[in-house]
C-alpha positions as CSV (number, residue, x, y, z in Angstrom):
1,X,-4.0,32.9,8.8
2,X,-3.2,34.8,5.7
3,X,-2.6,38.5,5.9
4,X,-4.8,40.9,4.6
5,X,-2.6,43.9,2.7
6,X,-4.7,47.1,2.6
7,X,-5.0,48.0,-1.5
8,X,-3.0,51.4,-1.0
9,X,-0.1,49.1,0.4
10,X,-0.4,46.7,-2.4
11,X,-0.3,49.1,-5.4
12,X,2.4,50.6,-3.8
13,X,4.2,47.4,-3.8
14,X,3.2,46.8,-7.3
15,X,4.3,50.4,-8.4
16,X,7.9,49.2,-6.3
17,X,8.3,46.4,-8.6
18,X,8.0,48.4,-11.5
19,X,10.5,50.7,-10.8
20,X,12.9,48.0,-9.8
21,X,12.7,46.9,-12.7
22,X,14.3,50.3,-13.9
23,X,16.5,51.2,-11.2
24,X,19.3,48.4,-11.7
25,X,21.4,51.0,-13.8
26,X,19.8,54.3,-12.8
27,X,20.9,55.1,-9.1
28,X,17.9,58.1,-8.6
29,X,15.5,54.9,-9.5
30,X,17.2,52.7,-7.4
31,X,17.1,55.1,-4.5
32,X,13.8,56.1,-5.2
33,X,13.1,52.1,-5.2
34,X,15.0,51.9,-1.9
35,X,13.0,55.5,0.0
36,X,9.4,53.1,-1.2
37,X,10.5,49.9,0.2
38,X,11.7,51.3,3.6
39,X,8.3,53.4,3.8
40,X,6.1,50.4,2.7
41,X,8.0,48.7,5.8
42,X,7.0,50.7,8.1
43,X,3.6,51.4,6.8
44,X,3.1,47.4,6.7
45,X,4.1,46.6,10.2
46,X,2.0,49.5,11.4
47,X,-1.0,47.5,9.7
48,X,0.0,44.4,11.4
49,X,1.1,42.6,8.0
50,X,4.4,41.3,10.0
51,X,4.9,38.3,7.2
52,X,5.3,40.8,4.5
53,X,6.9,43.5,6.0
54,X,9.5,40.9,7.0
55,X,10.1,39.9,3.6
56,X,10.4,43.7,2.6
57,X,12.9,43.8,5.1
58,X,14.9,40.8,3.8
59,X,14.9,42.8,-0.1
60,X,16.1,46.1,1.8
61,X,18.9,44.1,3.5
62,X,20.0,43.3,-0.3
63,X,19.7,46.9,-1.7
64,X,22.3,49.6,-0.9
65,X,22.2,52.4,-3.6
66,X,25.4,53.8,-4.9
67,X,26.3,56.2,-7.0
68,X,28.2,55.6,-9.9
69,X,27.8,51.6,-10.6
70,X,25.4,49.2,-11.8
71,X,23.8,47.4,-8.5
72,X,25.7,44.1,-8.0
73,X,22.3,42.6,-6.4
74,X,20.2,43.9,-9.1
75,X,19.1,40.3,-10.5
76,X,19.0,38.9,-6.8
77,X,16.4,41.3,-5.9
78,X,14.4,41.2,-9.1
79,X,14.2,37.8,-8.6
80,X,12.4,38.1,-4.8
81,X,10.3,41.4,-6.3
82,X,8.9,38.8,-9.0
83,X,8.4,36.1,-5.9
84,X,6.8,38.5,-3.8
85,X,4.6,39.8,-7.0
86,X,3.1,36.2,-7.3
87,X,2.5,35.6,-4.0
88,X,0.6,38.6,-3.7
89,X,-1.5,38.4,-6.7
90,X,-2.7,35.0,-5.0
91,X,-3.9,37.2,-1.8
């Protein structure tokens, strides 16, 4: 059975991927990208969307701000964000 994202989750999600997409040199982006993610895990296994949250988990593994240098996962991440963007346009 397909999960069922509630739409505050899912422009949230959406509002993530944006700002990933400016965070890979800008470390205040990419921790703000990294604070969203670990609170959109929570709030998604608190609304029983275990699938997803799992997968936010598996981009939060990836992404470890640091000060000072360009983010060596930058493109590995962009390119799940991207996945996960597709697959939930199609829910």
């Amino acid at each position: 059975m397909a999960e069922t994202i509630p739409p505050d989750i899912k422009a949230d999600l959406e509002k993530a991927a944006l700002l990933h997409q400016r965070a890979s040199s800008d470390y205040e982006k990419c921790q703000q990208f990294n604070k969203l993610m670990s609170e959109l895990l929570t709030r998604l296994e608190d609304s029983g969307c275990y699938q997803t949250a799992d997968r936010v988990m598996g981009i939060l593994i990836d992404c470890n701000p640091k000060q000072g240098t360009q983010c060596d996962k930058a493109l590995r991440i962009g390119d799940k964000m991207k996945k996960f963007e597709r697959d939930n346009e199609s829910k």
